[in-house]
Every structure is written in C-alpha cells, then in structure tokens.
C-alpha positions as CSV (number, residue, x, y, z in Angstrom):
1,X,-158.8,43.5,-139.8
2,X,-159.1,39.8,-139.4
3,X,-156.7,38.3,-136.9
4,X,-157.8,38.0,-133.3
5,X,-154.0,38.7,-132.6
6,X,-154.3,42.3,-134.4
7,X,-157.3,42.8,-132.9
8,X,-156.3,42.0,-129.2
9,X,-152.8,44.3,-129.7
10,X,-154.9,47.3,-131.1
11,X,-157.4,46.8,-128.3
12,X,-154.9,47.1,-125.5
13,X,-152.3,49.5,-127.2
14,X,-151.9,52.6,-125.2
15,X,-153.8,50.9,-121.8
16,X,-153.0,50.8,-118.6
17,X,-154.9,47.6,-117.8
18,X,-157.3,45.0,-119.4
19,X,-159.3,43.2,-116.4
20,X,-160.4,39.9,-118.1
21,X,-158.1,39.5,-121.4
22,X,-159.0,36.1,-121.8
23,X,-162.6,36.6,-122.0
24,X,-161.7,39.5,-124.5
25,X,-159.6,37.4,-127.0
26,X,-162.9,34.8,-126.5
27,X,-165.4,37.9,-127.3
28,X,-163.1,39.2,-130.7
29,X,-163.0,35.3,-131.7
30,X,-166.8,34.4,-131.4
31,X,-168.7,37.7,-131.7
32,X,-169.4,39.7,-135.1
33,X,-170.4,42.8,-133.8
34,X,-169.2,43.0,-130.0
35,X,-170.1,46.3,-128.3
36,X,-168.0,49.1,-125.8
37,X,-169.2,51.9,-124.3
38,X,-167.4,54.6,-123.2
39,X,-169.3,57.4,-120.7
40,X,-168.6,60.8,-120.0
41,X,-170.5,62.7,-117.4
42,X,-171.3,66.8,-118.7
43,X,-169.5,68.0,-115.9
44,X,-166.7,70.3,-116.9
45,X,-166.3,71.6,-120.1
46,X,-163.9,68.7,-122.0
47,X,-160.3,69.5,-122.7
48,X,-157.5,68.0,-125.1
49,X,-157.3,64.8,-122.1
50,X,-160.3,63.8,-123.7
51,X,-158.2,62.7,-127.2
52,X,-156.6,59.7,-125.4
53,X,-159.9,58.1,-124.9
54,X,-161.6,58.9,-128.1
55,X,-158.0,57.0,-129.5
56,X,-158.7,54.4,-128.4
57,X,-162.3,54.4,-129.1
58,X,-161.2,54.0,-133.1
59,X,-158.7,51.3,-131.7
60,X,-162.1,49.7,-131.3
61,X,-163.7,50.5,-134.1
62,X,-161.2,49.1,-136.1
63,X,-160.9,46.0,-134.1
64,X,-164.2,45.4,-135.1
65,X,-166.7,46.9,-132.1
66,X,-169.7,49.1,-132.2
67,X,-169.1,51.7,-129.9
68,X,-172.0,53.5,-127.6
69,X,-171.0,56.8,-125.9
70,X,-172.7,57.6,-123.0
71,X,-172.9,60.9,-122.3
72,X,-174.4,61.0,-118.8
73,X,-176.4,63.5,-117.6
74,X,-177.8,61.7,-114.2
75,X,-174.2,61.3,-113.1
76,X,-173.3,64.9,-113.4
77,X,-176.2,65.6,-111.4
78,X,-174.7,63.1,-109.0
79,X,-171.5,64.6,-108.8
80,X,-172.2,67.8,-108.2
81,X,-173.3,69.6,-111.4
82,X,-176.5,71.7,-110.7
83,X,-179.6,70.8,-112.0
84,X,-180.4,74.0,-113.2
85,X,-177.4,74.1,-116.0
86,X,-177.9,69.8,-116.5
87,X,-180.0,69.7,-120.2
88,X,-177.4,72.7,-121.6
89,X,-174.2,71.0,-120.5
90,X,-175.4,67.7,-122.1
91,X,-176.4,70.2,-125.2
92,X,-172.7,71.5,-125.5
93,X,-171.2,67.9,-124.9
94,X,-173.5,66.3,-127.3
95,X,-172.1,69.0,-129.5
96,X,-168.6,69.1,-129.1
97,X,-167.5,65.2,-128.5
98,X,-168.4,63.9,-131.0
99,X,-166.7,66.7,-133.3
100,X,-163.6,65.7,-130.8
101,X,-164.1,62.1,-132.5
102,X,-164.9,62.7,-135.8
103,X,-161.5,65.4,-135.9
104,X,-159.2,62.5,-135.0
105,X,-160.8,60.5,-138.6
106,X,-162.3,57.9,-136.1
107,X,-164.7,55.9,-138.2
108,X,-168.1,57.5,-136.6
109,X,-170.6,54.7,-138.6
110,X,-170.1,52.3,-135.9
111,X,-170.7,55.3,-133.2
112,X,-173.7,55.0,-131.7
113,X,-174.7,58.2,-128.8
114,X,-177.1,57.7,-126.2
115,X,-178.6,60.2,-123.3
116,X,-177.7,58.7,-119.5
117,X,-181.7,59.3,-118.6
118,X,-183.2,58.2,-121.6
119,X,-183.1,54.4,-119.8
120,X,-181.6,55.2,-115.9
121,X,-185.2,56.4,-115.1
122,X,-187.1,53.5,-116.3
123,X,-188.7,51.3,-113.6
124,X,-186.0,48.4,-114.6
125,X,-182.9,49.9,-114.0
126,X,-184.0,51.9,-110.9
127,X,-185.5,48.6,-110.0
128,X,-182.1,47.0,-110.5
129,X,-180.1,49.9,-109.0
130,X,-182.2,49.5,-105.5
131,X,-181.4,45.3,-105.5
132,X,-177.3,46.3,-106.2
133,X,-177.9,48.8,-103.3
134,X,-179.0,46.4,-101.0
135,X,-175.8,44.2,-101.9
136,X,-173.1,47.3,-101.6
137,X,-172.1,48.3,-98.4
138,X,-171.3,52.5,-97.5
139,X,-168.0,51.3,-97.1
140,X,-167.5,49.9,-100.5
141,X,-170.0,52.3,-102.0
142,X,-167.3,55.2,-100.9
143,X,-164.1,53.1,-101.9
144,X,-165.6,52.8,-105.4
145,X,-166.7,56.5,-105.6
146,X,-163.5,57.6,-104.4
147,X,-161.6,58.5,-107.2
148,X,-164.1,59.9,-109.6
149,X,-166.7,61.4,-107.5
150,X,-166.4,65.1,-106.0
151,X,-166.8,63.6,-102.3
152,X,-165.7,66.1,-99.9
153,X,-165.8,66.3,-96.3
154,X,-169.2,66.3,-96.0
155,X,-170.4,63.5,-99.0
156,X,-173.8,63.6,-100.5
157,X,-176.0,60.2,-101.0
158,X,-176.0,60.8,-104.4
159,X,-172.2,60.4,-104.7
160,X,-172.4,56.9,-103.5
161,X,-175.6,56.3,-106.0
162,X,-172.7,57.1,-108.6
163,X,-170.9,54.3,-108.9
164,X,-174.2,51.6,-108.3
165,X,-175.5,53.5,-111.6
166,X,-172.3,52.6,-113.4
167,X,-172.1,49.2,-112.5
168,X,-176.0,48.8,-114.2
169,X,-174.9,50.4,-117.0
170,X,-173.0,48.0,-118.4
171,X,-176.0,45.5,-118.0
172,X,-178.3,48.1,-120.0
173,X,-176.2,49.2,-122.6
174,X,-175.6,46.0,-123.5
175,X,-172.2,45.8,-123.8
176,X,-170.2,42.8,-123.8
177,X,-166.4,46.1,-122.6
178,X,-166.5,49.0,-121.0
179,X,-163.2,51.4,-121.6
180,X,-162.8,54.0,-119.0
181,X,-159.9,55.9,-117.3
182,X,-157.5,54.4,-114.9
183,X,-159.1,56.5,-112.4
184,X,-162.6,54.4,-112.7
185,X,-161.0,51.0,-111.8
186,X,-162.8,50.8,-107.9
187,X,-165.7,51.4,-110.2
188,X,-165.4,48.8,-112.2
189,X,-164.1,45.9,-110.0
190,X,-167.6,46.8,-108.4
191,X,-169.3,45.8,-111.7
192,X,-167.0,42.6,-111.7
193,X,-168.0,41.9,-108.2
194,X,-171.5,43.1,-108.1
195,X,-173.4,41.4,-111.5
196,X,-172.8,37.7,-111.2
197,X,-174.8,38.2,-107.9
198,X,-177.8,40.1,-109.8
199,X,-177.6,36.8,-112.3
200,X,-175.8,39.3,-115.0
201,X,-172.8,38.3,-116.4
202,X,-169.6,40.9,-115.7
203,X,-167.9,42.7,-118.8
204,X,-164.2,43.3,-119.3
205,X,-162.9,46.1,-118.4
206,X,-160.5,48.1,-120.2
207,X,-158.6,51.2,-118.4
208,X,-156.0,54.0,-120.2
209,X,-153.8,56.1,-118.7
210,X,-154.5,59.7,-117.4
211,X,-152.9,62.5,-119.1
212,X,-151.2,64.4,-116.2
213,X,-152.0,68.4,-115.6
214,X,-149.8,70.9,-117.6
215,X,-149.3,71.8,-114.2
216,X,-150.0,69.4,-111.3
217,X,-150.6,65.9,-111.3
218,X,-154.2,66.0,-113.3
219,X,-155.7,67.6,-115.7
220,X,-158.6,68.9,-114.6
221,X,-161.7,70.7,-116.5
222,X,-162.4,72.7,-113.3
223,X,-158.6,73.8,-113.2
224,X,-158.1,76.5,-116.4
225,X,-154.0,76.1,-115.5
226,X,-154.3,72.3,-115.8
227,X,-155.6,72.0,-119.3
228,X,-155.9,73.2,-123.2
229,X,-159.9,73.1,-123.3
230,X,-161.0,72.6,-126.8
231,X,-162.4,76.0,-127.9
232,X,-158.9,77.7,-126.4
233,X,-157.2,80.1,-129.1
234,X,-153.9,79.7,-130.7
235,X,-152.7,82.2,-128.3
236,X,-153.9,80.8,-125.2
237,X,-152.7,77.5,-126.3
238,X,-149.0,78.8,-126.6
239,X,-149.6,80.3,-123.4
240,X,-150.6,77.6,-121.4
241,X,-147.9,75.1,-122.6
242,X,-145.1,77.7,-122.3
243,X,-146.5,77.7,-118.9
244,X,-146.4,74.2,-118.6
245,X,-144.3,72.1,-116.1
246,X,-141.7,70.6,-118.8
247,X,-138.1,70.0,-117.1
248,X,-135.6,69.3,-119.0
249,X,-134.4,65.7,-118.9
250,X,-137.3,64.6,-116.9
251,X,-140.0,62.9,-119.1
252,X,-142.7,62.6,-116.5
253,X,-144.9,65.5,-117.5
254,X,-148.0,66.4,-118.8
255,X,-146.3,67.4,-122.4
256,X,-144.3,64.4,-123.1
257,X,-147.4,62.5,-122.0
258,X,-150.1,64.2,-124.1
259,X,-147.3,63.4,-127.1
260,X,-146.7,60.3,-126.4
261,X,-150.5,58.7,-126.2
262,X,-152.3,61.4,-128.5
263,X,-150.0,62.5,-131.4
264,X,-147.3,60.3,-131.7
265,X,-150.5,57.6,-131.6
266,X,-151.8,59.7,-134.8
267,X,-148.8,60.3,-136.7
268,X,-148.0,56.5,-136.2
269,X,-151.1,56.0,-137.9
270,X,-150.6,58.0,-140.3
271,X,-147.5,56.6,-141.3
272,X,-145.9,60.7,-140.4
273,X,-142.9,61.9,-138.6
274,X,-143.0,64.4,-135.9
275,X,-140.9,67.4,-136.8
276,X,-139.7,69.8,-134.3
277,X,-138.3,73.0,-136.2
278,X,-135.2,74.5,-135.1
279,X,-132.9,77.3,-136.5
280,X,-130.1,76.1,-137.9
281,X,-128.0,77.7,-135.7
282,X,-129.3,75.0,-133.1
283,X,-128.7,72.3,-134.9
284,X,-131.6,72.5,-137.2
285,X,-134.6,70.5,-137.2
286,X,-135.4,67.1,-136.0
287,X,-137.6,64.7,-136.5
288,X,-139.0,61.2,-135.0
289,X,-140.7,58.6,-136.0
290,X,-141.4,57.3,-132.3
291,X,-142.2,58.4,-129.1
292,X,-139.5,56.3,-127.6
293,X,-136.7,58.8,-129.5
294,X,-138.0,61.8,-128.7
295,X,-138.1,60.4,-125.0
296,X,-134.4,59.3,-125.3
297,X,-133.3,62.4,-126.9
298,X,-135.3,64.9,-124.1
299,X,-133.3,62.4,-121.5
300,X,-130.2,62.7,-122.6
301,X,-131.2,66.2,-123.1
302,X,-130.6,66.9,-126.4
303,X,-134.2,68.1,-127.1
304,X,-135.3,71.7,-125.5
305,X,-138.2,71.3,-123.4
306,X,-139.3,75.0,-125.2
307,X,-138.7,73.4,-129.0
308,X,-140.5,70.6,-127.9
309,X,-143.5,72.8,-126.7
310,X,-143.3,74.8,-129.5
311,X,-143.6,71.8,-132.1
312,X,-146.4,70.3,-129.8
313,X,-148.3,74.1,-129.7
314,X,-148.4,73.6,-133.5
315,X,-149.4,70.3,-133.5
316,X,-152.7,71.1,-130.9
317,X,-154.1,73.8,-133.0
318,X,-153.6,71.6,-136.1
319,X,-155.6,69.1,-134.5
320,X,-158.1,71.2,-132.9
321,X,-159.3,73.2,-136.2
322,X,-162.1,70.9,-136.9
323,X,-163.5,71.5,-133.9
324,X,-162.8,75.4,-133.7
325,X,-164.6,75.9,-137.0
326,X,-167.8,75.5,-135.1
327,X,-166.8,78.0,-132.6
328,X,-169.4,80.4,-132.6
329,X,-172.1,77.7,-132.1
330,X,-170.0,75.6,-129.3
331,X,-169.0,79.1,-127.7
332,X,-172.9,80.3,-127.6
333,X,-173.7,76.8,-125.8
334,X,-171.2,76.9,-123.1
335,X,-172.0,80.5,-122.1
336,X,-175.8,79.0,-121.2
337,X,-173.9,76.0,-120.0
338,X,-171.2,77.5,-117.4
C-alpha cells in the first residue's frame, strides 16, 4: 500500500474519532516504520468485543505500522484484579489474544507483545509517573479514570494511578498512535494535555466504537449475559444470541453492531457475501454484500431478527475455530486464572 490517501482511509475506517489527523497524514508521509500500540489490561476474560479492535489493528498493519500490544498486568492490578490471580490472567491473555489476531489473518510479523511491568517498574517511568502526578489534579485524575476504571463509591488511589500510567505509556512504548476504545478518550486527552508539559511530545489518538451488550448497553467480560466469550461452545453461542436483545426494525443493538464492524469488515475484505439461509418457503435465502443493505432491509423489516441471528451464530463459530482448537490448553489456564 503506497498512497498516504489509502493509508489515512484504512487507518480511520470503522473509528469513532481520530484526535490529531493532521499530524497522522504527516506521520504515514514521513515515517517508514511508524509505531501503535494497543493495551489491554488481564482483567476479564476477553470476549468476541475484542475482534473490533484487533480489526483495526491489521488496518494498521497494512497501512504500514508496527504494532506493540500491551497487555498490562500493573493496570489490572490497578483496577481491581487481585494480585494473587495477576501472573495467570496475563498467562491466559498472552495465550489467547494473540490467537484472537492471528484467527482474523492479521499479518502478526509486524506484531510485536510486551508485558506492562517489564518497563512500568523501572526507576524512569515511575520517576516520570511521580512528575505527571504532581501536574494532575484528583479532580482530573477521576474525570480521566471515569469511564474505564472500576471506581466505586468508595475509590482506591490506585484507580487514579490508572490513567497517569497510561498517559507514560505512550512515551515508553515509543509510539508515535495509540488506538484504544471510545471509552478511553478522558484518558487520552490527558496524554494530549499532560506530555508537552513533561517536554514529550503528545501522540495521536485513535478511538473505535464499543460493541454494545447482547443485552444492555456494554458488553462486559464480568457480565456472562452481555457477551460471547471466546472459549463459549456452539451451543452456548446460539443460546446467548437467541437471547439477545434484537428488535425487529430497530438496528441499534448489539447484533447488527458486532455485524456491522466485525464480519461485514471481514467479508468486505475478503471480497464475500453474507448469506443468511432461509427456507424457501420464506422467501429463500439472501445475501449482502454491505452492511448498509442488511441495515435497510432489517429496517424496513424485511430481514427476521431470528434469521439474522441464526446466520451471525454460524458465522461466530466459524470465526472462533482457530481459537477453540487450543481449547484444552486456554480452558486449563483460565481455571487457575478465575
């Protein structure tokens, strides 16, 4: 891929917002090899939400980036996850994402994986961590913490650490992006905000959407109703999305999302149509070439919310068999791990 054009529309295809797009068409125009990162705290286990983001990691890959994952242990020790279980729920997600990547045909050569406290203990960064502290009120400290930190209504310190260690990632990662869910924009407006005045230079952030619950507004690994997880069975995924709130002629679900930004994202890419199978006695089967058809024909409603669960059910598991074929070993990890 050589146009900075391509590049820039693959970049910000299926975002919700790019925070500094001109300094992102500068970076894909005068930089080789520019780097992302994209973190993930081993909190809960991951579930099929997690698809969206590892999308749009390849969009990166194949706009030219080298791509760091940071799977971060020290943050899910910040929010909330015990110590105790920390070192095993990093085992099973150092397992299981990048499976999650390499099952979507994401071009892992330019992946690079890397351990939150294999650098956020060093004298450095803490160092650095202690001089944004002293810049960061409580106030804003909460703000940005707010919509990805477990708070409650009694917050720890170390959920207000969160965020401060986020911010000096991007700094040590060495990263000229950072891509991250909508849900982590307070978070990174800090990092906008915060390293011009530590003499860093601030990153551009990219956000995409959040795949809704199945039921609810979020999908949630600590909510079993909310979610496919990854090691679920073709039963209990038919289960779950039969269960699923899906009303007919109303798009704004967790189904018609989850097809929209995942699979009609891979079969676009694959140059494949979406087939929903139907007896012939309802018309027979339909296919799409575009989410924006099977949106107008689910309006109009023209398109059963249970044929349309029944063709995403068989899409999922399809998806999903790379990764189940290391069941055992995943399944043996997360019984140490939760």
């Amino acid at each position: 891929m050589t146009g900075i054009n391509e590049k820039f529309a693959l970049v910000k295809r299926n975002t919700d917002e790019i925070i500094g797009e001109a300094e992102l068409k500068k970076i894909l125009d005068g930089k080789k090899k520019p780097v992302v990162y994209w973190g993930t705290a081993p909190t809960g286990k991951p579930h099929v939400g997690y698809f969206l983001p590892a999308l749009k990691l390849a969009d990166l890959i194949k706009a030219g980036f080298h791509v760091k994952i940071l799977l971060a242990d020290l943050h899910a020790a910040l929010d909330n996850t015990p110590w105790t279980v920390l070192e095993k729920r990093y085992d099973y997600y150092a397992k299981i994402i990048p499976l999650m990547i390499q099952s979507i045909g994401a071009d892992t050569k330019n992946l690079e994986f890397i351990k939150g406290s294999d650098f956020q203990l060093k004298s450095e960064y803490m160092f650095d961590v202690l001089r944004i502290s002293s810049l960061t009120s409580v106030k804003g400290a909460t703000k940005a913490a707010s919509d990805v930190v477990k708070l409650g209504d009694n917050p720890k310190l170390s959920g207000l650490l969160y965020p401060l260690m986020q911010v000096m990632d991007e700094q040590y990662l060495e990263v000229d992006a950072q891509l991250g869910g909508v849900d982590q924009r307070k978070i990174m407006v800090l990092a906008r905000e915060s390293l011009p005045k530590l003499g860093y230079k601030p990153r551009v952030e990219i956000m995409n959407p959040m795949i809704p619950g199945l039921v609810g507004k979020k999908m949630s690994a600590s909510d079993e109703k909310t979610k496919i997880d990854l090691l679920d069975d073709e039963k209990t995924i038919g289960r779950k999305l039969n269960n699923a709130e899906c009303v007919s002629g109303n798009p704004d679900n967790g189904v018609m999302a989850f097809l929209k930004y995942v699979i009609m994202t891979i079969k676009k890419d694959k140059k494949e149509k979406f087939v929903i199978e139907r007896p012939e006695k309802y018309g027979g089967n339909l296919e799409y070439e575009n989410y924006e058809k099977v949106e107008k024909d689910f309006i109009a409603k023209k398109l059963h919310p249970l044929d349309l669960k029944n063709a995403v059910v068989k899409e999922l598991i399809e998806m999903l068999k790379p990764i189940q074929k290391k069941r055992k070993e995943l399944e043996k990890l997360a019984k140490k791990a939760y």
